[in-house]
Each structure stands twice: as structure tokens, then as C-alpha cells.
N, C-alpha and C positions, 0 to 999 in steps of 0.2 A: 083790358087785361095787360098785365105790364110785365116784360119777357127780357130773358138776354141768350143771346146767342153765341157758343163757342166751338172755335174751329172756323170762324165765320164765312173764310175767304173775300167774296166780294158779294155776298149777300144773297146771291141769284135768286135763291129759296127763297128768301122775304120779300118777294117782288110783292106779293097783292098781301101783306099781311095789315098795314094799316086800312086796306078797305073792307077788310074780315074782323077790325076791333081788337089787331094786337100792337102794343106800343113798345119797342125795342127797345129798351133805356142803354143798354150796354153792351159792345159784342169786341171780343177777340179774335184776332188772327196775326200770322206768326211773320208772314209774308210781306213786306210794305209794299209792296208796288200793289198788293192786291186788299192790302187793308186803307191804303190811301185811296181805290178807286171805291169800295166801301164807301170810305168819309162823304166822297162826293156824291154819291143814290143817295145816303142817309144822312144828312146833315146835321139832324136833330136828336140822331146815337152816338153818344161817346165811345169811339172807337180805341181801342186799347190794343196796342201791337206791339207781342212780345209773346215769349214762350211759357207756353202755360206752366209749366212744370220750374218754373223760374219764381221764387217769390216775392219777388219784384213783381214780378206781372201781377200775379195774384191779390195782392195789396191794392195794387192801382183798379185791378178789375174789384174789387171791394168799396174802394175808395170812391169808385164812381156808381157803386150803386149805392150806398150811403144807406138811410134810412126806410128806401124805395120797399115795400112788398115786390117780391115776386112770385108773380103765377107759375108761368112757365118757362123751361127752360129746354132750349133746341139746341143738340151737339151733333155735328158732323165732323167727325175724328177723320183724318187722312186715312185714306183707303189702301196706298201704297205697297204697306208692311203685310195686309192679307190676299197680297197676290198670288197665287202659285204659278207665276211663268218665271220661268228662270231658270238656267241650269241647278239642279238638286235642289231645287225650292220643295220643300214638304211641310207639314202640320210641327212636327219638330223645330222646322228651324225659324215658324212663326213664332213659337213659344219664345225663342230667344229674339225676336224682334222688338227693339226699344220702340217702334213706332204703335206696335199694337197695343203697346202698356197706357199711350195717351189718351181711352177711350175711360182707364179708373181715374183721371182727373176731374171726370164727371162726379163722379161719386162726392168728392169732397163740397160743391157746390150745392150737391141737394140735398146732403148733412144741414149744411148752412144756412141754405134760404127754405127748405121746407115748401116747396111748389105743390101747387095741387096736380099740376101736367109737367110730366117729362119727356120728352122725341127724343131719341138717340136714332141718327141713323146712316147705313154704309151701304155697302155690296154687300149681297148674300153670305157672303163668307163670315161674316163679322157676326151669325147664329153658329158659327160650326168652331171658329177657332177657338185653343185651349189657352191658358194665361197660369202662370204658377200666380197664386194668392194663398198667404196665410201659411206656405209651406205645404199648397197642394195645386193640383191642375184643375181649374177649372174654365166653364165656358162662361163667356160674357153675363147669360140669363140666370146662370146658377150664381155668379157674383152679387148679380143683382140681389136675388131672391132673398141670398144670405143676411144682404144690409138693410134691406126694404121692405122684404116678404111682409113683414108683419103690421107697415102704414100703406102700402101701395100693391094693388092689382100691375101686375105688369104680363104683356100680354106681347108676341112679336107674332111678327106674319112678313110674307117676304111678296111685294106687292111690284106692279107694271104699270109704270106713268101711262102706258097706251092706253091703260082702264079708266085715266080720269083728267081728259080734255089737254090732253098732252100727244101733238101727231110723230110721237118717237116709243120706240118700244125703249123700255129699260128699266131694271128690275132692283130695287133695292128695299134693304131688311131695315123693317122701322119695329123699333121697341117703344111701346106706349106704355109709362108708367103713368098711374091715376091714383090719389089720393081714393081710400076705401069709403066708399059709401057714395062717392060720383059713379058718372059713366062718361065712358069714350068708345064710341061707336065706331068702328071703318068707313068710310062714307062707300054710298052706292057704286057701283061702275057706271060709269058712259060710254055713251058709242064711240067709236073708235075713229080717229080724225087723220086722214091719210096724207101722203106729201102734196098731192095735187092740191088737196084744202087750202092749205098751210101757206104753201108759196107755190103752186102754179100759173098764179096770176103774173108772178113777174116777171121780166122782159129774159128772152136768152142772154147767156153773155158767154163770150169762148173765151181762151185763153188768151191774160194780160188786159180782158177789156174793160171799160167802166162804166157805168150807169149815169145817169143823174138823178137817183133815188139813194138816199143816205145808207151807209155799208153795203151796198150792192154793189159789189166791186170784185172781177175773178183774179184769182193768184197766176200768176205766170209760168207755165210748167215746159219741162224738156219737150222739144217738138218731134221728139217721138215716142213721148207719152202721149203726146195731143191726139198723135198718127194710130196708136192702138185703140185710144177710147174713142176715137170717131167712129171706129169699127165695132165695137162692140155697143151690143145692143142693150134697152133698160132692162135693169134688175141680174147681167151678166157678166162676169168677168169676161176680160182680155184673155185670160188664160187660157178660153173654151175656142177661142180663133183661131181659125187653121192657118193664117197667113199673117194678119196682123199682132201678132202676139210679143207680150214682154219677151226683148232678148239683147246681147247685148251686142255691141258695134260688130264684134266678128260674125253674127248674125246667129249665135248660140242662143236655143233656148233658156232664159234663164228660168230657176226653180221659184216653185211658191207657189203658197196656197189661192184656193178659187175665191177664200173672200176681200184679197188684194184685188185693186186695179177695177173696184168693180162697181157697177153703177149702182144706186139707189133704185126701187119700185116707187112706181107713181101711188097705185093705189092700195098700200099701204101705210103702215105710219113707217117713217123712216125706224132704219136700225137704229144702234146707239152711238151717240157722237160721242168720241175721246177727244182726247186730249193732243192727237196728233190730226185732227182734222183738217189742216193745212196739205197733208201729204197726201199724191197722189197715189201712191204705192200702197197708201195703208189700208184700214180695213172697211169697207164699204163707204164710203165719204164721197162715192163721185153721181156729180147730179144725175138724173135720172135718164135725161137728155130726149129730144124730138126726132123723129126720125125724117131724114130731110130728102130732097126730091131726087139726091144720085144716090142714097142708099145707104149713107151716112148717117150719123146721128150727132144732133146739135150739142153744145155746151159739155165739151170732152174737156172738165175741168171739177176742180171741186166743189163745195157747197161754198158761196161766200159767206160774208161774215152774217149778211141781215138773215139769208135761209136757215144758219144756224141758232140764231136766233128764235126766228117764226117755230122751227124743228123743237125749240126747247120750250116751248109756251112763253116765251120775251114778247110783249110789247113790241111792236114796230118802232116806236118813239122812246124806246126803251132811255133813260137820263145817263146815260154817261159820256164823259166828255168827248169834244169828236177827236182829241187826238190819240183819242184811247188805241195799245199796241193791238193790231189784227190777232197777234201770235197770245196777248194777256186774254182777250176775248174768248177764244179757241178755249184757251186753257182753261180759265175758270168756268166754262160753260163743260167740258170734259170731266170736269169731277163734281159737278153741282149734280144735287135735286131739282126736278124740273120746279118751278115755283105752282103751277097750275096744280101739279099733285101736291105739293106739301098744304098747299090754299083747301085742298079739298080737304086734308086728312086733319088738321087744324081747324077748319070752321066746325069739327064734330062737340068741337068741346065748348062752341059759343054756347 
């Protein structure tokens, strides 16, 4: 089945698609540092980096699928535009977000090539937000409906990689459009694959240390970060410490919420890795750690790169090159599809 991919990033998602019988001929993204780490997993997909909405881009991404069929087509539009954190962030001022409008660039493509399968998929949000089209408001699924209703079943549901061989919880809205008269099934759930699964196995490491197991390597944190998370125990914030707690030099409590500063549970699936995964402070990102014989707890530091990894369904041996930035790692693993669930939701249609 021969596909292309836009919004690509660095492909996370397509991790196990050629051993599911999907063949990528073409994929865009906007980013080079992150469509050249792309080129390098996929050698055999012509990579096209430039802005979709650019017709330049558009052309080349034509150009390079040439006379190809395609089956299917996979979009993961930038999430960014349907956040609501932010001072006076509302549903209003999504609608005037140029970023949320990048998800109708889809449309023009499956005008075009006619696929029997289309994935569109983001954050939850991306079922709820409104879009002016046509000189009205509407939501992504009704856009659809309008242009496709009458060749394509389109069906969304807003699903949890923890359900399907992925040891991270994290919930994103996939839209299945299918040629009428096919079917596309949700695949099963599976049991549920907790951190100790995942990366328990690996050796401790504290702050600034290194492994000799490939990206097993911990980030270097304030040493008196290192001093609160020793004290705090798995699955708790710093902040719940009577004595060790975030504060600053004049020895003021500082403010913040309990899912800063806060360790990972073993035996669950890890929360959701962002995109600021490097940081101590931020939102559940710190190993889970061991409890050691003065009453401390081990590896007061963050997930390194390989846990992040294992956390996302990656391959150990994962191909990219080893000087790949720890911080481009982080990041494209923060806004990806676990590849484990998109493998499952994808083989429904072999």
C-alpha cells in the first residue's frame, strides 16, 4: 500500500509501517533540522521540506509522487494553535489561529489523489475546535463531511496509546476517513505496559552521569533540584515535602503546582512525555527512582533520552544518527504519535 505523509516531522509514527506493508513514497515537513533527521530513518522517502501552504512546496510534493497511486494518506497538522493555555486563550481566538487552518491543506490532497484510507490526527482538541469555511464556523468533522460525506465514511474517536502496546498514557483524536464500501476497524485494546516494563531494566543513573548503553545518559540538573528529588518519593511531587521542597535561595517557598518536580510511577504507564522533557521543573518527567538504604531515592533526575524512547514504543536500536541533538530527540518525541498505536490503528486496514 503506497502512502504519503504530511506534517511529517521526523516520522516517529512510521516507525513499524513498512513491517505492517505500508510504503511511504513522499512526506513533508516544514522544519529542516527535523525533516533532515526524517531523510536519514527513511532513505527510500523523498523528503520534501517546505511549507505546505507555499506552492512551491505543493508542486515538488506532486512532483515527487508523479504517476504513484495512493492508498493512504497520514496528516499530523501542528498541535500548537489548539492549545488553550495561555493568557486569554479561548475557542474565539483558535478560530483566528493561522495554525489551525493547516489541518484544510489536507483536503486539497485527497481531492487529488482519491485514497481509499485517510488518518488525520492531533490532540483532543482538534474534534472540538471551530474554523470559519465557506463564510461559516465550522468544526474540522463537519468540514469533512461537507467535502467527503458522500465518497468517505469518516468516523473519529479520541483514543489512549496506553490501550495499544504503548507504556505512556496519551490521548489523541484520530479521524478515519474510508472509501464507502471498505471497512476500518479500531483495533482491539491491550494490556497495559507499565514503566518498570519498559525501562526498569536499566542501570540507575543520577545527575550528569553516563551509561555505556547508547542514549542512556542523565542531564545535569541544579544541585538543589537533585536535593529535593532525592527526597521525594515515586509517583510525588517535591512540593508534598515538608523540608525538602522547591524554594528559592533566600529559602522562600516557591509557588507551583503538584505535577511539577514530580516523579514518574513504576507500575503504571508513564504519563505524557512533552516536549520539555529535558526539564526538571516541568510536568512529571522525573524518573521514578529507588528507594536507597538512608531513605533517599535514587536517580533525582530526568527520563534520559533512551527511557524516552522505550516510554514512546521506539525501538532500542532506534536508526538515527548518534549525533543526533538530545533537545531535537525530546522534541520530536513531544509532539509525535506513539508509532506502536498508530502500527495498530493502521494494520486495521491491511
Amino acid at each position: 500500500m503506497n502512502g504519503i505523509t504530511l506534517f511529517s516531522s521526523a516520522g516517529i509514527g512510521e516507525t513499524y509501517f513498512k513491517e505492517s506493508g505500508i510504503n511511504i513514497l513522499v512526506a513533508n515537513e516544514i522544519i529542516k533540522k527535523r525533516a533532515d533527521l526524517y531523510q536519514h530513518i527513511y532513505p527510500e522517502t523523498k523528503m520534501v521540506c517546505g511549507d505546505i501552504t507555499d506552492t512551491k512546496t505543493v508542486e515538488e510534493i506532486h512532483n515527487a509522487i508523479g504517476d504513484n497511486k495512493i492508498d493512504l494518506i497520514v496528516a499530523s497538522p501542528p498541535c500548537q494553535g489548539m492549545s488553550l493555555a495561555g493568557k486569554n486563550r479561548t475557542q474565539c481566538t483558535m478560530v483566528k489561529d493561522d495554525r489551525n487552518y493547516l489541518v484544510l491543506s489536507v483536503i486539497q490532497f485527497i481531492k487529488k489523489y482519491n485514497p481509499k484510507f485517510v488518518l488525520i490526527e492531533n490532540v483532543p482538541m482538534l474534534l472540538k475546535i471551530k474554523l470559519e469555511y465557506n463564510g461559516q464556523t465550522k468544526s474540522i468533522l463537519e468540514i469533512l463531511e461537507i467535502e467527503f460525506g458522500g465518497a468517505y465514511e469518516i468516523k473519529s474517536d479520541v483514543l489512549d496509546s496506553a490501550d495499544y502496546s504503548v507504556p505512556q498514557t496519551r490521548t489523541r483524536a484520530i479521524i478515519r476517513m474510508f472509501k464507502k464500501g471498505l471497512d476500518w476497524k479500531l483495533p482491539k485494546k491491550q494490556p497495559r505496559i507499565t514503566v518498570r516494563q519498559a525501562i526498569g531494566h536499566l542501570p540507575p543513573l543520577e545527575s550528569g552521569e553516563q551509561s555505556n548503553i547508547k542514549w542512556h545518559y542523565a542531564r545535569k540538573h541544579d544541585r538543589r533540584q537533585v536535593e529535593w528529588m532525592k527526597h521525594t518519593s515515586t509517583g510525588k511531587s517535591a512540593f508534598t515535602n515538608e523540608v525538602h521542597y522547591p524554594q528559592k535561595e533566600n529559602g522562600k517557598r516557591v509557588k507551583g503546582y503538584e505535577s511539577s518536580y514530580r516523579r514518574i510511577k513504576w507500575d503504571e504507564p508513564s504519563p505524557t512525555i512533552t516536549m520539555r522533557s529535558d526539564a526538571i521543573s516541568s510536568q512529571r518527567n522525573v524518573h521514578a527512582g529507588r528507594l536507597l538504604s538512608d531513605g533517599t531515592y535514587s536517580d533525582a533526575r530526568v527520563l534520559t533520552p533512551l527511557e524516552i524512547m522505550l516510554l514512546n514504543s521506539l525501538p532500542a536500536d532506534w536508526n538515527i544518527p548518534d549525533d543526533t541533538h538530545e533537545i531535537l530527540i525530546r522534541q520530536c518525541i513531544g509532539e509525535s504519535i506513539p508509532p506502536k498505536m498508530l502500527q495498530a490503528i493502521i494494520k486495521e486496514v491491511m
